[in-house]
C-alpha positions as CSV (number, residue, x, y, z in Angstrom):
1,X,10.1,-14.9,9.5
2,X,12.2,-17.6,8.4
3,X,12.3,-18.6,5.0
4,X,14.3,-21.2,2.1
5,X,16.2,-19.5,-0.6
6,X,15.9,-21.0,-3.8
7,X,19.6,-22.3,-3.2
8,X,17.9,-24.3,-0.1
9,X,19.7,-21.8,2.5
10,X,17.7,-20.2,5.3
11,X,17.1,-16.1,5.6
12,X,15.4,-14.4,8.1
13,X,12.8,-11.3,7.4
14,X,11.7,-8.8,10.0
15,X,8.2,-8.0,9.6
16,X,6.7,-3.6,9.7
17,X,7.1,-2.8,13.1
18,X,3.7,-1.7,15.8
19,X,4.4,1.7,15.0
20,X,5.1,1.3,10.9
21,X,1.2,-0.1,11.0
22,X,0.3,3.0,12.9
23,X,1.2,5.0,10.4
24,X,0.1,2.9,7.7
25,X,-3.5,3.0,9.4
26,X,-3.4,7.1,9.3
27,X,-2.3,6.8,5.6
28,X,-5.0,4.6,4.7
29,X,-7.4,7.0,6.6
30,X,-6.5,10.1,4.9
31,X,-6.0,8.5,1.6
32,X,-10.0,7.3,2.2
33,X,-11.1,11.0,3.5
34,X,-9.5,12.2,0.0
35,X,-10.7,9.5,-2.3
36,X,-14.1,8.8,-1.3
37,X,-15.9,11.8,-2.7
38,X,-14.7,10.6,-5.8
39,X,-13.5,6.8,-5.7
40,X,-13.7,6.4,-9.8
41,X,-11.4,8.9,-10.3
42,X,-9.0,7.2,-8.3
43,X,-9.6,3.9,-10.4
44,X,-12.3,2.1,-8.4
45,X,-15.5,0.5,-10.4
46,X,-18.6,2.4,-9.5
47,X,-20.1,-0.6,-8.4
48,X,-17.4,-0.4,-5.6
49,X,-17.1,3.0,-5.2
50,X,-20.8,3.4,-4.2
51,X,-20.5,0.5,-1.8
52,X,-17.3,2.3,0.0
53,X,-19.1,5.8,0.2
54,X,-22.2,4.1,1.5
55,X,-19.8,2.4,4.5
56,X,-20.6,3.9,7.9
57,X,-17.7,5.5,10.1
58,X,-17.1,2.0,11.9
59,X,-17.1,0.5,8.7
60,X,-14.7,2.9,7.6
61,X,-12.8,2.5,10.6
62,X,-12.6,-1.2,10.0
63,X,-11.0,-1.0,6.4
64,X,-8.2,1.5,7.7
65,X,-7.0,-1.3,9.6
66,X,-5.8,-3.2,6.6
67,X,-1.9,-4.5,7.5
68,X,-1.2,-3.0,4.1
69,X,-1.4,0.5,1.9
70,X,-4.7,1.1,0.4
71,X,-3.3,3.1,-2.2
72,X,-0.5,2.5,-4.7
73,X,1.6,5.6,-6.1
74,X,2.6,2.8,-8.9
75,X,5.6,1.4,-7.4
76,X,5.5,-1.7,-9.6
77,X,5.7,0.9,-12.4
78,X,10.0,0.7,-13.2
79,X,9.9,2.6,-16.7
80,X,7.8,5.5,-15.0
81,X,10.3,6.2,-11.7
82,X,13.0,5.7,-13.9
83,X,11.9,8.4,-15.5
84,X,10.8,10.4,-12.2
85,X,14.6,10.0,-11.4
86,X,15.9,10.7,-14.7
87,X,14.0,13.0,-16.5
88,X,12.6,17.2,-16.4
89,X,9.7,16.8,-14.7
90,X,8.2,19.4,-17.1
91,X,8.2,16.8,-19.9
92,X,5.0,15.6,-21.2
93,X,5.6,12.4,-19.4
94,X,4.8,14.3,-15.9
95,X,1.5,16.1,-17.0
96,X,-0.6,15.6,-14.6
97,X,-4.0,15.4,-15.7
98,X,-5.7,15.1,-11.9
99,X,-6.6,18.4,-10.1
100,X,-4.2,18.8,-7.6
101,X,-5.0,19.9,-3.7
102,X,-2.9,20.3,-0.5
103,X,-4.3,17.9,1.0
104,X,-3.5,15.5,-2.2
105,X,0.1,16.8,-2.6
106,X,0.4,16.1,1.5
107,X,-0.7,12.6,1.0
108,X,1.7,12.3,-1.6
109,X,4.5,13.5,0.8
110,X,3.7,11.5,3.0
111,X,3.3,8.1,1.7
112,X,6.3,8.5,-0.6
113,X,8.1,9.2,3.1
114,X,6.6,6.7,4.9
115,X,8.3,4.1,2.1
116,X,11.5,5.9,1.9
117,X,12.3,5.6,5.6
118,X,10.9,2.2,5.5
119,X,12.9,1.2,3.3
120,X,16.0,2.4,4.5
121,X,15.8,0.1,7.1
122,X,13.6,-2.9,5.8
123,X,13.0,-3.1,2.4
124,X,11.2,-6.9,3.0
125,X,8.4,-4.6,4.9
126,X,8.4,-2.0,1.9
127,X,7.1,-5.1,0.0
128,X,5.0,-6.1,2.8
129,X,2.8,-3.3,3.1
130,X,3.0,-1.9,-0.1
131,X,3.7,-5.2,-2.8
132,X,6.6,-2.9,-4.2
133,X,8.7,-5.4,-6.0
134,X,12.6,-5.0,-4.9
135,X,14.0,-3.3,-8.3
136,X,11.3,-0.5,-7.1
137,X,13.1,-0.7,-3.2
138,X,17.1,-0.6,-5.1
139,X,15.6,2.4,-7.5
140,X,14.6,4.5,-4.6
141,X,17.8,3.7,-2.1
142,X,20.0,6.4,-3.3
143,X,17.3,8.8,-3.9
144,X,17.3,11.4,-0.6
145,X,13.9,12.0,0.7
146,X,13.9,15.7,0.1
147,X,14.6,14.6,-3.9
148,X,11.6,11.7,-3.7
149,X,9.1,14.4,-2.4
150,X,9.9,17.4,-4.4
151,X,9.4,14.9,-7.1
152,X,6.7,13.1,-6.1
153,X,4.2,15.1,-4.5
154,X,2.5,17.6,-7.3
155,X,2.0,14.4,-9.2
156,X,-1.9,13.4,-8.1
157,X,-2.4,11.1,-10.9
158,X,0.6,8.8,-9.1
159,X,-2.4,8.2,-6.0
160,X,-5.1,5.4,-6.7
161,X,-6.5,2.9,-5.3
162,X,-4.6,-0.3,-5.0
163,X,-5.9,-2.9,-7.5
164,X,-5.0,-6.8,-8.5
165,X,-5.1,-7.1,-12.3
166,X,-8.0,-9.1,-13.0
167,X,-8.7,-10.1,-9.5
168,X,-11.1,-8.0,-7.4
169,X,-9.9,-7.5,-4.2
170,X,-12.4,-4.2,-3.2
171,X,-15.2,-6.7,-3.6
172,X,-13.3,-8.5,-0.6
173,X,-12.0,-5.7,1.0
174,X,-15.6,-3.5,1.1
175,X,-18.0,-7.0,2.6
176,X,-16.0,-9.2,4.9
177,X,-12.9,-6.6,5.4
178,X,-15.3,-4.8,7.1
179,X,-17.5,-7.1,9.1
180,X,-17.7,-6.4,13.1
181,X,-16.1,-9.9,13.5
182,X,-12.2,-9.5,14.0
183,X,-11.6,-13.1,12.8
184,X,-13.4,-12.6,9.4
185,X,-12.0,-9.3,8.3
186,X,-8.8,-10.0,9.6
187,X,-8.9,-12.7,7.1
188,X,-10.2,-11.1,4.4
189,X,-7.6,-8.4,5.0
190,X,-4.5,-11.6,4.7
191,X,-6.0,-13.0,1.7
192,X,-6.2,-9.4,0.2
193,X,-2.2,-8.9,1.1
194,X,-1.3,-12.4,0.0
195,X,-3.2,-11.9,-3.6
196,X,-1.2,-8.3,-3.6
197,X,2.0,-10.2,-3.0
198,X,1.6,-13.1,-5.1
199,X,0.3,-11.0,-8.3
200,X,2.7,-8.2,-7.7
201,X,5.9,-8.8,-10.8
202,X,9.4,-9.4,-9.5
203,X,12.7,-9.2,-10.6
204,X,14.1,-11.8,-8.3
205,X,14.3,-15.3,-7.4
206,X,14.9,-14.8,-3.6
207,X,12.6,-15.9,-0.9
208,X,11.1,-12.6,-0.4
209,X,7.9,-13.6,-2.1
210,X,7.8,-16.9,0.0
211,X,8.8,-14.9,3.4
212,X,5.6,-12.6,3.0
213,X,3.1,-15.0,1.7
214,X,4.2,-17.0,4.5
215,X,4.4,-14.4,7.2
216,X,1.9,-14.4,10.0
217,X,3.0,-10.9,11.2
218,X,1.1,-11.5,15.1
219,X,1.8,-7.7,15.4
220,X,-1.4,-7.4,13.0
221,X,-3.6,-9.0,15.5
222,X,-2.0,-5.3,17.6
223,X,-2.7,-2.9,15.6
224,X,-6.2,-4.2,14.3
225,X,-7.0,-4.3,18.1
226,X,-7.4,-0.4,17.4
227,X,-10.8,-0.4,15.9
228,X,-13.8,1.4,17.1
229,X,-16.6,0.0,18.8
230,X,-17.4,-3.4,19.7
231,X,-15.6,-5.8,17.6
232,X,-14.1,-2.9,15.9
């Protein structure tokens, strides 16, 4: 992807890779296995939360292929990983009022390790899968992954679902992000990620935010192939 600075020069932007949405389709599977028995506490509606838990496997199935993270571990939240970093993590700050499982603190692990790799070596697909503004992506660079995890992955209350600030995108996401036809979820799933990117707050003036919204990322059209059933 190919996109004008706002000093009219040209930068290009390599889109997540086949295998990055691999893994972001397991994340968003697990994260759904966790969350569903109790969608509200992870900060859906309960108008939406009964909707996903009433979705059938295929439907489920159909959701997971999102090109993007279904759940947020606050990335566009500077003052609280500034703290993370910082700080004791015994402070009041870091209570964490969510009951805590292996299987939560696991999640945690490993979608805090999926972005650290990630964005070691593309920090424009960080933002593209995630809508982590690039202050978040410079915060995290020097961090070692062992230091991101141990910090990061007893804190539950970091997991939710990913949400638009007076936009609702689950309303999208949970009818025509799951429909059997690939060309209508597909682009309910885009204009979900393009409201993510557009609404997310950045530091910068670059052409990141016109790279992604841009972006038509054919490797989607691969790894939403992967569904179940017909038109799946």
């Amino acid at each position: 992807m190919r996109a004008d600075t706002p000093e009219g020069r040209f930068m290009t932007y390599e889109g997540p890779t086949q295998s990055d949405y691999r893994n972001i389709q397991a994340l968003n599977r697990e994260f759904l296995r966790l969350a569903r028995a109790m969608p509200v506490e992870f900060g859906m509606s309960d108008k939406e939360g009964r909707r996903l838990q009433a979705l059938c496997r295929e439907q489920t199935e159909r959701l997971v292929t999102a090109p993007f993270l279904l759940c947020t571990m606050r990335e566009n939240d500077l003052q609280l990983w500034r703290e993370f970093l910082r700080d004791d993590p015994n402070n009041d700050l870091f209570k964490n009022e969510r009951m805590q499982t292996v299987d939560i603190s696991n999640l945690l692990a490993a979608v805090v390790g999926f972005l650290w790799q990630l964005n070691q070596r593309n920090a424009y697909a960080v933002r593209l899968v995630s809508a982590a503004r690039s202050d978040w992506c410079d915060l995290v660079t020097d961090v070692t992954y062992f230091e991101l995890v141990a910090i990061s992955r007893h804190r539950g209350d970091l997991l939710s679902f990913r949400q638009v600030e007076g936009v609702d995108i689950w309303s999208k996401l949970l009818v025509d992000g799951v429909k059997p036809e690939k060309r209508v979820r597909t682009a309910a799933h885009l204009a979900v990620l393009q409201t993510l990117l557009t609404s997310a707050p950045t530091n910068d003036n670059s052409a990141w935010p016109v790279a992604a919204c841009a972006a038509k990322t054919p490797r989607l059209r691969v790894a939403n192939s992967r569904g179940h059933g017909k038109g799946g």
